[in-house]
N, C-alpha and C positions, 0 to 999 in steps of 0.2 A: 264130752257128752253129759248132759245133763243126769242127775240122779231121779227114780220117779220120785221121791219124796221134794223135789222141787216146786212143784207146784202150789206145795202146800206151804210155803215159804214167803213166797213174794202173791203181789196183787197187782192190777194195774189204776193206775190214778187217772181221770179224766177231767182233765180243764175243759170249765165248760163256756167261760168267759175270762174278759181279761187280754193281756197280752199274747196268753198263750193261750186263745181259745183254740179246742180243736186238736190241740197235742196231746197225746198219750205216753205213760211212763211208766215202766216196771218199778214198783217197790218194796223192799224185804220187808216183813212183818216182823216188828219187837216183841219177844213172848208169844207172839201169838195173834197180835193185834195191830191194825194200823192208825197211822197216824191222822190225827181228828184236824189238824192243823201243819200244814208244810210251806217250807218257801223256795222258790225255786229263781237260781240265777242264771238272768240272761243278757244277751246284749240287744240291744234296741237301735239304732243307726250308729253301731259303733259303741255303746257307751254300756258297761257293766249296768246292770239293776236288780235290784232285790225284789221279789214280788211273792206277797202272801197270799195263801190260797188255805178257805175251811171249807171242810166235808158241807156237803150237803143231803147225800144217802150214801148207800149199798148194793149190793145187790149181787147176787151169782150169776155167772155168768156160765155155761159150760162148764160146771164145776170149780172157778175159778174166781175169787173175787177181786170186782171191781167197784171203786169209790170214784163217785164225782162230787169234783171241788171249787167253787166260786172263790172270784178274786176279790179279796181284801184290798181296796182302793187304798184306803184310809194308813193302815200299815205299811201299806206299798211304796216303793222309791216311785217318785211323778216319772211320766210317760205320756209319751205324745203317741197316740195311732195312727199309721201312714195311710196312706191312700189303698196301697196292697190291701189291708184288713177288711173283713165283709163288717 
């Protein structure tokens, strides 16, 4: 069971583009603070990839905060977008 001091621990990150637009993900805050910059590893038809992703804002959410983050193309391992993707 969680502790209540949990919540004040972790945030959630929202990809708002990119690979993984649309995903959401619990994140634990460093000191206190989240990260302005994360990269997140996935698989793509099979194939590991690195994808970078910076803040864009903040925002509380129900007491609890949450960051949304745009994909860094540029930094990114290349990816093709399937057909599934909107």
């Amino acid at each position: 069971m969680a502790s209540p001091e949990s919540h004040n621990v972790v945030y959630t990150a929202e990809f708002i583009d990119g690979p993984l637009e649309g995903q959401v993900d619990s994140r634990v805050l460093v000191h206190g603070k989240h990260d302005s910059r994360i990269s997140m590893l996935a698989a793509v038809e099979g194939i590991e990839a690195l994808f970078w992703y910076d803040e864009v804002d903040e925002r509380d959410v129900q007491g609890r905060l949450h960051v949304r983050y745009r994909f860094d193309a540029g930094d990114s391992d290349p990816y093709l977008p399937t057909d599934e993707q909107d």
